[in-house]
C-alpha positions as CSV (number, residue, x, y, z in Angstrom):
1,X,0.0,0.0,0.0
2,X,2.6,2.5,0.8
3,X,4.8,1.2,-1.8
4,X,2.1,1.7,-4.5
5,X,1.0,5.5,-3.4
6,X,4.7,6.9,-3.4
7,X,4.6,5.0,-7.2
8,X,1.4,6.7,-7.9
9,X,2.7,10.6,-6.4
10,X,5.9,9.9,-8.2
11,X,4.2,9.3,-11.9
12,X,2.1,12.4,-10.9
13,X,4.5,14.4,-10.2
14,X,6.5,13.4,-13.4
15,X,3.8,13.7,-15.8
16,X,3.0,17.6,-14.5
17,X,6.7,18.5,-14.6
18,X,6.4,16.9,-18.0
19,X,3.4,19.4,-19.3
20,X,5.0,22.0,-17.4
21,X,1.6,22.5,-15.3
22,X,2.1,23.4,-11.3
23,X,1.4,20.7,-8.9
24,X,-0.9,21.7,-6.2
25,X,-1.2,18.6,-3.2
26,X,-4.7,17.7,-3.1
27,X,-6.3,18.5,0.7
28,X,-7.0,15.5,2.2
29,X,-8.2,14.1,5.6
30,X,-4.8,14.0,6.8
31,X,-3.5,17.4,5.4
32,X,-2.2,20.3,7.7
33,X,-5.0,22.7,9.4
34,X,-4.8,25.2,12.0
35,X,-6.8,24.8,14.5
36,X,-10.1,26.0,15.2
37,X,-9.5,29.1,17.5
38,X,-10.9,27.9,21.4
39,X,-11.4,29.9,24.5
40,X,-7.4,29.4,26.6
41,X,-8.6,27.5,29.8
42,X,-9.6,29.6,33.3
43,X,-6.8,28.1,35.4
44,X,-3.6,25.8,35.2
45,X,-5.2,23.5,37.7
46,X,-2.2,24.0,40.0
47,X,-4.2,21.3,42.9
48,X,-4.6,24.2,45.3
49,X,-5.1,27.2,43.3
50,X,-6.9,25.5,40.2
51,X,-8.3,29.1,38.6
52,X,-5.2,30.5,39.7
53,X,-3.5,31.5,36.2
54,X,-4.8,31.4,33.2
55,X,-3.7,28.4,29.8
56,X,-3.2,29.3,26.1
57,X,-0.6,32.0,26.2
58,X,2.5,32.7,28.1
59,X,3.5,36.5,29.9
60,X,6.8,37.9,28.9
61,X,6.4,41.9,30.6
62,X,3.6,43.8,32.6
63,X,4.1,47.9,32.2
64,X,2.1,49.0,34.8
65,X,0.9,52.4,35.5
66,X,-0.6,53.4,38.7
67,X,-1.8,55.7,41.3
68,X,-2.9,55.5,45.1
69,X,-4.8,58.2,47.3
70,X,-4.3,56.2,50.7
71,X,-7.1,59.3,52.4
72,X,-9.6,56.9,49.6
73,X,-8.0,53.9,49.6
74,X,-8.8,53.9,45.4
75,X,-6.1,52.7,43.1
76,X,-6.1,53.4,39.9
77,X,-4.1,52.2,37.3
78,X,-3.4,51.3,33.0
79,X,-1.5,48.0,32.2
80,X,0.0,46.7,29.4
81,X,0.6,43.2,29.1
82,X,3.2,41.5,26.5
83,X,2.3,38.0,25.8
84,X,2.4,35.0,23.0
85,X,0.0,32.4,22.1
86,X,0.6,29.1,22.9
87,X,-2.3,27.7,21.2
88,X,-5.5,29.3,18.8
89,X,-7.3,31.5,20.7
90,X,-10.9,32.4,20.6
91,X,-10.7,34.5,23.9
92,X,-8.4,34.0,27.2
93,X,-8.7,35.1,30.9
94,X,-6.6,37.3,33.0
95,X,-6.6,37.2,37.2
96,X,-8.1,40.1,38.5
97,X,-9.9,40.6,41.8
98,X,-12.6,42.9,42.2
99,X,-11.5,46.5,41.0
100,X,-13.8,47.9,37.6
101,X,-12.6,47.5,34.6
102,X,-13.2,50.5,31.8
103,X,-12.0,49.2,29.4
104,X,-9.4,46.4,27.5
105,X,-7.8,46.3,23.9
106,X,-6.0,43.7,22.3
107,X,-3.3,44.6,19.6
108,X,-4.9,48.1,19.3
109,X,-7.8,47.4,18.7
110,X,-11.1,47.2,21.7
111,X,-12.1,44.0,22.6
112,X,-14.9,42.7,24.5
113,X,-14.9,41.7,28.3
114,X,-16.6,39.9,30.9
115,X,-16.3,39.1,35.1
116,X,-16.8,35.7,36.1
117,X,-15.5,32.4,37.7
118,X,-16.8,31.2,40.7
119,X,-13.9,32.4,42.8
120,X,-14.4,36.1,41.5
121,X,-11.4,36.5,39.7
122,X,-11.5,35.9,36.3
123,X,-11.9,38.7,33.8
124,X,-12.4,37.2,29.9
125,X,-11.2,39.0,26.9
126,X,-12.7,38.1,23.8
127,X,-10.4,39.8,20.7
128,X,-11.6,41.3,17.7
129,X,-9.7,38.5,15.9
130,X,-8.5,35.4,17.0
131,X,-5.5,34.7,18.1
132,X,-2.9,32.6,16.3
133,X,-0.2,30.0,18.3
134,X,2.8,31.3,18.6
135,X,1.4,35.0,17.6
136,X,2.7,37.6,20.0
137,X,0.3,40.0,21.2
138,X,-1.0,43.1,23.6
139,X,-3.6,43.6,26.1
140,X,-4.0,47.1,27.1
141,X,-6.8,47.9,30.0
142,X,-7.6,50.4,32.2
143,X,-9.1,49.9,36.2
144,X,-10.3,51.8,38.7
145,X,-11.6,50.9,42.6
146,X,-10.4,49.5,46.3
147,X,-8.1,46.9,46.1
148,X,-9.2,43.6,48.1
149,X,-7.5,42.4,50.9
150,X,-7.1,38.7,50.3
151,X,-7.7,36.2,53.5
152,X,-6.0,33.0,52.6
153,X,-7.2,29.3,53.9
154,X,-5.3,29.9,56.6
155,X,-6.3,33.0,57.7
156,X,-3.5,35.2,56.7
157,X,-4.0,38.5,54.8
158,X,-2.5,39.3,51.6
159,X,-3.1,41.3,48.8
160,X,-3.4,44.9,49.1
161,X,-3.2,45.7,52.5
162,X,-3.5,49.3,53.9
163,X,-1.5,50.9,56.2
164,X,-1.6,54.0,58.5
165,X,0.0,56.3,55.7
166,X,0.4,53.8,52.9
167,X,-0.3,50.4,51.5
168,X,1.8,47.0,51.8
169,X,1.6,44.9,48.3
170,X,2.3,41.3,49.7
171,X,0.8,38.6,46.7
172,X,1.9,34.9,48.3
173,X,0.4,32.8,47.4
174,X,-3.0,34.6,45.5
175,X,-3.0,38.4,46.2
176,X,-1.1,39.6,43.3
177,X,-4.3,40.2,41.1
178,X,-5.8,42.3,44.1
179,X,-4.1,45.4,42.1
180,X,-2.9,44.2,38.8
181,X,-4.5,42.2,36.0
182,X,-2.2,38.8,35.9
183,X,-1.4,35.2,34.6
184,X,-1.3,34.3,38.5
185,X,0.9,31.5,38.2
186,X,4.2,30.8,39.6
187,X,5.2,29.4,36.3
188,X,4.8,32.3,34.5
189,X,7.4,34.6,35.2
190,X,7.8,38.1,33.1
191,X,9.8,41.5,33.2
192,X,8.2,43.6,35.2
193,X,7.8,47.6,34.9
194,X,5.6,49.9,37.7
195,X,4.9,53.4,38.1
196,X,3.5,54.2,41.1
197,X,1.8,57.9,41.7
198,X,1.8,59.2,45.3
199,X,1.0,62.3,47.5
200,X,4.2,63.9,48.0
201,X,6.0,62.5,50.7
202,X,5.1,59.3,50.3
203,X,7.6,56.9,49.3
204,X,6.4,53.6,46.5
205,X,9.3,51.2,46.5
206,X,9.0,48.5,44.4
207,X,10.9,45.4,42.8
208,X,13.9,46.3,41.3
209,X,15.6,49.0,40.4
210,X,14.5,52.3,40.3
211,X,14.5,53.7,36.9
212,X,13.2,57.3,37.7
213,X,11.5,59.9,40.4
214,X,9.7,62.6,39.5
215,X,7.7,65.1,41.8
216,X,4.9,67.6,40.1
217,X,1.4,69.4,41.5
218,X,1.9,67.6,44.8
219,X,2.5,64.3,43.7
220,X,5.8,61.7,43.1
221,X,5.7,59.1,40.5
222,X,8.4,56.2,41.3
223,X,9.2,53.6,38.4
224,X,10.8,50.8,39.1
225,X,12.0,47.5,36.6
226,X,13.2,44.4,36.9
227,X,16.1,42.7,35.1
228,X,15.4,39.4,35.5
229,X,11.7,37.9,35.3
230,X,9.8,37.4,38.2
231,X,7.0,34.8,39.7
232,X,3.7,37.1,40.5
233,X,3.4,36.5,44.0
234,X,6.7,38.3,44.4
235,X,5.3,41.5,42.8
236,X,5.5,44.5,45.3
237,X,4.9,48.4,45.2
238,X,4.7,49.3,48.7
239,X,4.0,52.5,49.8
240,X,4.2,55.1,52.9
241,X,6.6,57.4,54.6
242,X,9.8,55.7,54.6
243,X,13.4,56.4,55.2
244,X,15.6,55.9,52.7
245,X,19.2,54.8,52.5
246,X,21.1,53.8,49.3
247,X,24.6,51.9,49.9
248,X,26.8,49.2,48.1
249,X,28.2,45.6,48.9
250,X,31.8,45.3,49.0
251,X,31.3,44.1,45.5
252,X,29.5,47.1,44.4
253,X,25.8,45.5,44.6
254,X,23.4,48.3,44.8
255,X,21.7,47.9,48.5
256,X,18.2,50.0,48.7
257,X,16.6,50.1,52.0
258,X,13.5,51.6,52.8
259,X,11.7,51.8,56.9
260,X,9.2,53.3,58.5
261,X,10.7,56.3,60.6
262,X,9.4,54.3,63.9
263,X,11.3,51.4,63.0
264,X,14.7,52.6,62.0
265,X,16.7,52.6,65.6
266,X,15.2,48.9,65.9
267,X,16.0,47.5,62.5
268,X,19.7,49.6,61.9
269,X,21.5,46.1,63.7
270,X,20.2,43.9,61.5
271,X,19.8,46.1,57.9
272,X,23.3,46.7,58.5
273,X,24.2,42.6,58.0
274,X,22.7,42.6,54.8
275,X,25.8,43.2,52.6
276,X,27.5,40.3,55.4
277,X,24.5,37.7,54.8
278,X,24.6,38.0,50.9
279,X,28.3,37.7,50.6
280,X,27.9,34.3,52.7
281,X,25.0,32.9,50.5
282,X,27.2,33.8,47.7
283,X,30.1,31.7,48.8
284,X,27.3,28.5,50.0
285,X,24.8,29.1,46.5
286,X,26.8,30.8,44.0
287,X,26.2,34.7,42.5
288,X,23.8,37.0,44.0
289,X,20.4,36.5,41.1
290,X,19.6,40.0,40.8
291,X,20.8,43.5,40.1
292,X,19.9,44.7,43.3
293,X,19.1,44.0,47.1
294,X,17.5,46.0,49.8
295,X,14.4,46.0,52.0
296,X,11.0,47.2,53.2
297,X,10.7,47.5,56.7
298,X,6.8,48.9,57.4
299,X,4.6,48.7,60.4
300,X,1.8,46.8,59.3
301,X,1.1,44.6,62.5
302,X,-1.9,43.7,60.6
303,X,-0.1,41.7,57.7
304,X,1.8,39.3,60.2
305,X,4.8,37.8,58.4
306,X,7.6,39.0,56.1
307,X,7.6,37.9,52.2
308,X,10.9,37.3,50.2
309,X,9.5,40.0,47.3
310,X,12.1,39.9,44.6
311,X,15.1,42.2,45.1
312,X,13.6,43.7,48.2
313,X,12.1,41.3,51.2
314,X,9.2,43.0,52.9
315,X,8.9,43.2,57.0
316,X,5.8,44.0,58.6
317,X,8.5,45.1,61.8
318,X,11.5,45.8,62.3
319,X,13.1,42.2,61.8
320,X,15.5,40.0,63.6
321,X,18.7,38.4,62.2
322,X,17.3,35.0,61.1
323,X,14.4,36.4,59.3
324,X,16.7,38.5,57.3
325,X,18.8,35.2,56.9
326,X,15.6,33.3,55.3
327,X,14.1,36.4,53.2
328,X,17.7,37.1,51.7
329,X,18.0,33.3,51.3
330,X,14.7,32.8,49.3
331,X,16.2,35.8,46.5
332,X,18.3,32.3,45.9
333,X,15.7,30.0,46.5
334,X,11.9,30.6,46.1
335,X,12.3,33.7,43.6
336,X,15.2,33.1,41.7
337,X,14.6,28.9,41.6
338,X,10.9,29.2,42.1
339,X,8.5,26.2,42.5
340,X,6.1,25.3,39.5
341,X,3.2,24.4,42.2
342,X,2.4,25.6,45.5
343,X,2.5,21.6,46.8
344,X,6.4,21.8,46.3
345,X,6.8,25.1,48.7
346,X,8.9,23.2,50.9
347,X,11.6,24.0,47.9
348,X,11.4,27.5,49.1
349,X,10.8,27.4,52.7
350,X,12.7,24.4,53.8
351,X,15.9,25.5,52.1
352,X,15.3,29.4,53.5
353,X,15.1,27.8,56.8
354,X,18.0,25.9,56.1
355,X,19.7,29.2,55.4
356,X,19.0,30.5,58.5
357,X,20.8,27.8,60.1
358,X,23.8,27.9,58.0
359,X,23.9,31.5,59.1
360,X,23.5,30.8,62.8
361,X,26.1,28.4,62.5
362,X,28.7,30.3,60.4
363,X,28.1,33.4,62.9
364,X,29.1,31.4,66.3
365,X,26.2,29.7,67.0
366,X,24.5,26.2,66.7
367,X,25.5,24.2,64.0
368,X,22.9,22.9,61.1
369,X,23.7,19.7,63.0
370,X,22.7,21.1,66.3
371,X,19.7,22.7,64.9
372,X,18.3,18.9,63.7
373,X,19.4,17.6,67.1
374,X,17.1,20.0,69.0
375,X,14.2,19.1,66.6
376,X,14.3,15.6,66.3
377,X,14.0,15.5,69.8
378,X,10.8,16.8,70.1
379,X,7.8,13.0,70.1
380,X,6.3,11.7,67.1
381,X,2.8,13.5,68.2
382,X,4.4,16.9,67.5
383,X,3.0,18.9,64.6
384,X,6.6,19.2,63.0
385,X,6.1,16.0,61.7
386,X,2.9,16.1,60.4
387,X,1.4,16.9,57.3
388,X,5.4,15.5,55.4
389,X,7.0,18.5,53.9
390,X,5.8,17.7,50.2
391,X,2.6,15.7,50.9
392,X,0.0,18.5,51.9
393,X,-3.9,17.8,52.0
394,X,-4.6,21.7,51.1
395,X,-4.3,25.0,50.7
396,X,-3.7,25.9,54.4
397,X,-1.2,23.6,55.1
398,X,1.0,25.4,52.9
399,X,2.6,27.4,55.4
400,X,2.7,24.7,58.6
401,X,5.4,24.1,60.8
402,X,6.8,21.0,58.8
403,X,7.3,23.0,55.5
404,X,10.0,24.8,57.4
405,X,11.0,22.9,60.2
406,X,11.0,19.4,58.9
407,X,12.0,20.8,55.1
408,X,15.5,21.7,56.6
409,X,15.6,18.6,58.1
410,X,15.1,16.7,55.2
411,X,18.1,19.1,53.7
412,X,20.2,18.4,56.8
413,X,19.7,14.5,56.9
414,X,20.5,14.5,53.0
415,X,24.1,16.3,54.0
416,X,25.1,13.6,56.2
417,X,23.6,10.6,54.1
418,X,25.3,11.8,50.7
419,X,28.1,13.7,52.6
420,X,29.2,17.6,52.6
421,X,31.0,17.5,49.6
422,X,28.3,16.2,47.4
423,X,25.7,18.5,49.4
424,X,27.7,21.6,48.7
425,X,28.0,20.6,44.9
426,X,24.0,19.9,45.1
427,X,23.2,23.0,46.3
428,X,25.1,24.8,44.1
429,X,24.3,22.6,41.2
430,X,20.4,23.3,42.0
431,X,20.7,27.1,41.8
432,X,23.3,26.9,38.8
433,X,20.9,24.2,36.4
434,X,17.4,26.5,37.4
435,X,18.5,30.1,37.6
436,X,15.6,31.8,37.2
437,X,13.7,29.2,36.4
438,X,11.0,26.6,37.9
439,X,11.5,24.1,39.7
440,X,9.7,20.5,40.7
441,X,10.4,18.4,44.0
442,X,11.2,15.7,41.4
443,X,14.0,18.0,39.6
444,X,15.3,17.9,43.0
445,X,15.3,14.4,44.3
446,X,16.5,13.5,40.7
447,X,19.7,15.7,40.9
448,X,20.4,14.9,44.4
449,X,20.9,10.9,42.7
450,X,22.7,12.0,40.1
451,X,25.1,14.5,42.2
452,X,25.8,11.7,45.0
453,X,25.3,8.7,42.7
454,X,23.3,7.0,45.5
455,X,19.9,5.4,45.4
456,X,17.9,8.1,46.9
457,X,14.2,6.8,46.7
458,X,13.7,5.7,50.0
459,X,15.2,8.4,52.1
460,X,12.7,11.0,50.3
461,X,9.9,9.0,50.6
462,X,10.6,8.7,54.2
463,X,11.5,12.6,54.8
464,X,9.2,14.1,52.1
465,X,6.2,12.5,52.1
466,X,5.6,10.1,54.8
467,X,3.5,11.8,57.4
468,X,5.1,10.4,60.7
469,X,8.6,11.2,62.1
470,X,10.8,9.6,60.4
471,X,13.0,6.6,62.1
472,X,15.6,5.3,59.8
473,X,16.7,6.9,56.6
């Protein structure tokens, strides 16, 4: 059968080169079509965030372009979003929580929109024309309204949360499209590029560096840009009355720093380590990811933790040495190396934790190995060994004590087992292969086999995902 239809294409082929006609191939069932243009899917179906981010096209920059009256509490603000196709589309969805929408434009031109999704955070763009794969395109809108303050499963708030003369802009793990129209996803990194109006003297400090300041009738716009992409959730333009002090590593890192005037006497100690803590993580990791470092110290007592925003940790206080030790850590690990699904966030917390230790240790005190020795002291009933760092039942588990605790045990346990030469060349071989990047717990596991050349299956089952403290490993 095949023989015969190449003989028959062939004779074809010959005879119309012979009458000097143009051979056109017939369409057939089997021949070449695009395909029919189809709505890109409401979610990734990341298991605890399922309409969190948005399928059929991929993010490459957000331009943003807001303003904040904290006396209102309104934002306003115009985005422009760069993006390609990754398949047909008929019409795709963007995260955005509450705010109203005036109006959105693809490639130009106005397109039609719509709010929906059970969770409220969808917003649907239907094009004029369809979209192609692989066709690069623009979404321009414009949106007005209070920003939501997002309470998580576990009854954290995130999102955009006021403060007494500002706003803290904290997105992990969902409050990112409380103030910006987004692909929501960890997966989806992009360049990222804010201007943020203010009263004047008000300070917006944002991810990055800062391109320009400009102050006119009363009010100061701050840009700021990224070099590198960056997950959503560590998206930040914070704003309030802040003191500012601009500095440089020892290696000429740019160092921004930004605290609330109550908190400066009470945070100066520890700010001051932060050229110290990145030179050390350099020598454990490998180079500093970004272009620039710093913090935000507010007073937002309301928010309750800090978050490892990209460039620039946030502080809802003035923070002690091993916070600074983790939120410096995760520029490393959790936003340069950034999980592809919130299940695997012991790959950011457990190795920030572990951080902290190796900072304890290398500044006098207890030893990584000391730190494990204290824990795995405490019984089997204890909640540090229950739900396993990698084998969570939901969303509110995602910050629990054994994410942290019993992640940096599972690192510390995998040092002795494989041995600290191999561990250092892991480590280093984990941030070197997946600079800015994502990451899976089975990337891991299978370049911690291939670094030590040991059988590793049974020791991260037992540390990772059996939910009881483990005995022999």
């Amino acid at each position: 059968m095949v023989s015969a239809m190449v003989t028959r294409h062939r004779t074809t082929a010959a005879l119309a080169l012979a009458l000097g006609l143009a051979l056109v191939a017939p369409m057939g069932a089997d021949a070449a079509r695009p395909a029919d243009p189809t709505p890109g899917a409401s979610g990734v179906g990341d298991p605890f965030f399922p309409h969190g981010g948005n399928g059929g096209y991929d993010v490459a920059s957000y331009q943003l372009d807001l303003s904040y009256q904290p006396d209102t509490k309104t934002l306003a603000g115009k985005e422009r979003i760069s993006a390609t196709a990754t398949q047909t589309l008929s019409s795709f969805n963007l995260d955005l929580r509450g705010m109203d929408v005036g109006a959105v434009w693809v490639n130009h031109q106005p397109a039609r929109f719509s709010r929906d999704g059970t969770d409220g955070q969808e917003l649907t763009v239907t094009p004029r024309k369809s979209l192609k794969k692989n066709q690069r395109f623009t979404v321009s809108l414009s949106y007005a309204g209070t920003p939501e303050v997002v309470t998580d499963a576990d009854g954290s708030k995130e999102g955009w949360v006021p403060t007494a003369d500002g706003a803290l802009a904290v997105g992990e793990p969902q409050g990112s499209p409380a103030w910006f129209a987004v692909n929501d996803t960890p997966a989806d990194k992009a360049i990222y590029d804010v201007s943020m109006t203010v009263p004047e003297g008000l300070t917006a400090v944002g991810n990055g560096s800062l391109v320009s300041q400009r102050t006119r009738k009363g009010e100061t716009t701050f840009r700021w840009r990224t070099r590198n992409p960056m997950a959503s959730y560590l998206a930040t333009i914070t704003l309030g009355r802040f003191e500012v002090t601009r500095s440089r590593t020892p290696d000429g890192l740019p160092v921004y720093v930004a605290v609330d005037p109550a908190l400066v006497a009470a945070s100066a100690p520890v700010v001051a380590k932060i050229p110290d803590m990145v030179a050390f993580f350099e020598e454990q990791f490998g180079p500093y990811p970004f272009e620039i470092v710093g913090a935000i110290v507010d007073d937002a007592p309301e928010v309750g933790y800090a978050l490892e925003t990209q460039t620039k940790p946030v502080f809802d206080r003035a923070p002690d040495e091993a916070t600074m030790a983790h939120e410096l850590a995760h520029q490393w690990f959790g936003d340069s190396v950034t999980l592809s699904t919130w299940p695997d966030i012991w790959l950011n917390e457990g190795f920030a934790t572990y951080a902290e230790w190796l900072w304890e240790q290398h500044s006098g005190g207890a030893t990584t190995a000391d730190q494990f020795a204290a824990l795995y002291k405490t019984p089997a009933t204890d909640e540090i060994w229950n739900p396993a760092p990698n084998a969570l039942a939901a969303s509110e588990q995602l910050f629990s004590t054994p994410v942290y605790n019993r992640g940096a045990m599972t690192l510390e346990a995998l040092r002795v087992k494989i041995g600290d030469k191999n561990f250092s060349r892991l480590l280093r071989s984990w941030y070197a292969d997946n600079r800015n990047g994502n990451v899976t717990t089975a990337d891991f596991t299978a370049l911690a086999a291939k670094v030590s050349g040991q059988d590793l299956g049974a020791f991260f089952t037992v540390w990772l995902t059996t939910p009881a403290k483990p005995a022999t490993w």
